[in-house]
C-alpha positions in Angstrom: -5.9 21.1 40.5 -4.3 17.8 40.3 -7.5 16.2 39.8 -8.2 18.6 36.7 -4.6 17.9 35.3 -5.0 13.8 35.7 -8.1 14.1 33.9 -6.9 16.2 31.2 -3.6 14.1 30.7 -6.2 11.0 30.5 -8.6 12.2 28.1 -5.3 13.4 25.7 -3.7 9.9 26.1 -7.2 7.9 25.6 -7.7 10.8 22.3 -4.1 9.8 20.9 -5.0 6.1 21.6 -8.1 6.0 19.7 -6.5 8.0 17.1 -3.9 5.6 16.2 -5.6 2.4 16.6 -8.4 3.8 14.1 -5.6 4.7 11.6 -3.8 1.1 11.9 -7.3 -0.8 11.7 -9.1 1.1 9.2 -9.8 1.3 5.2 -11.4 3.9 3.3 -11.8 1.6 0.1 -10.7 -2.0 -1.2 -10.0 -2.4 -4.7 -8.3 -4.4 -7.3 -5.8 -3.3 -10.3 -4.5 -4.0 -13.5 -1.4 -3.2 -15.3 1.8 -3.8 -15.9 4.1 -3.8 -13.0 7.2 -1.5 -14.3 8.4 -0.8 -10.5 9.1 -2.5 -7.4 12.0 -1.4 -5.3 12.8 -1.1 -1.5 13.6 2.5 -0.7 13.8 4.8 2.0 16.3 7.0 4.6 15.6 6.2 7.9 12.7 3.5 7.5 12.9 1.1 4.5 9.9 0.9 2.7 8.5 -1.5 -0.4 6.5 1.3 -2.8 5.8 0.1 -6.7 4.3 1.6 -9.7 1.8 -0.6 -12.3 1.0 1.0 -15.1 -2.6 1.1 -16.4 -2.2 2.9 -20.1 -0.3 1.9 -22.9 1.3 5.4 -22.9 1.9 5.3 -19.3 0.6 8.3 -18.7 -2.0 6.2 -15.7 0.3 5.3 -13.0 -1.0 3.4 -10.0 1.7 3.9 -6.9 1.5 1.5 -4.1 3.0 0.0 -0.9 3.3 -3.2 0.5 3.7 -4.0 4.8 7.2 -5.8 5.7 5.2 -8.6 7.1 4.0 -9.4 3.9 7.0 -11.6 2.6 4.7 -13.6 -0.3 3.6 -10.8 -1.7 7.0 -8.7 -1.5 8.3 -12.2 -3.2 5.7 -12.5 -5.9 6.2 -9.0 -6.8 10.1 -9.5 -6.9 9.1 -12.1 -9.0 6.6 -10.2 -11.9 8.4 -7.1 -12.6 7.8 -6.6 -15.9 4.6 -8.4 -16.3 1.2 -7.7 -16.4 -0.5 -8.7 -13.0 -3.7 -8.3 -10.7 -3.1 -6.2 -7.6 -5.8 -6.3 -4.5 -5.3 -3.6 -2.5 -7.0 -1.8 1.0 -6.6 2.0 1.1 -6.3 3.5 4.2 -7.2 6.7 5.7 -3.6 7.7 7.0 -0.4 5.9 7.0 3.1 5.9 8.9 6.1 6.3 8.0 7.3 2.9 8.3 4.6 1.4 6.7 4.8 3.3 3.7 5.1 6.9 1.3 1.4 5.8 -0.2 -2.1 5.5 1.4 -2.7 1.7 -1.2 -1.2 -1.5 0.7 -1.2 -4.7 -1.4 -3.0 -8.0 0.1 -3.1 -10.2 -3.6 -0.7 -10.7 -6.1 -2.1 -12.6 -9.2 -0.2 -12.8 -12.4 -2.6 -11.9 -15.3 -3.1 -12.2 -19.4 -2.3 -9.2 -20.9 -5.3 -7.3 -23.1 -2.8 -6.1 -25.0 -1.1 -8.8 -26.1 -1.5 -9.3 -30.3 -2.2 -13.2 -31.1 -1.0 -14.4 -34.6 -4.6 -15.3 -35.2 
């Protein structure tokens, strides 16, 4: 009986294991986005988070919600630093995510501050 228990408890522990080192290390898609960045804000209750929106449509009405990891100070800077403009977002989504790493499943790797196609030239 013991024997059957160890082994049980083993497979469960090696099962919960796998199933959280697959969520940290992998992506369902990579991707890049354009917009205007009309949100970046650090938020949360118990874990603090970095979530923003960048806005895709004139209107608004295509909003593109995404985190960004603690560790990534650059890019939590650069953002900081764009609100308001129109910028180039890279981005990984994953699968699952965890609380403390964020409230969506598209994490930000690239920042790049972009020309606006809307902009009207005096031409």
């Amino acid at each position: 009986m013991k024997k059957f228990l160890g082994i049980t408890l083993a497979i469960v522990l090696f099962s919960a294991v796998f199933y959280f080192a697959f969520l940290y290390n992998a992506t369902y898609s990579e991707g890049v986005r354009s917009g205007q960045l009309i949100k970046f804000s650090n938020k949360g209750m118990v874990f603090k988070t970095y979530e923003g929106e960048l806005s895709q449509g004139i209107s608004g009405a295509q909003i593109f919600r995404f985190s960004v990891m603690d560790s990534q100070e650059k890019i939590i800077s650069d953002l900081k630093e764009r609100e308001g403009q129109y910028v180039k977002l890279t981005y990984v989504e994953r699968y699952r995510t965890f609380p403390w790493w964020g409230d969506t499943h598209y994490f930000i790797t690239e920042v790049k501050k972009e020309e606006s196609p809307f902009k009207i030239n005096g031409n």
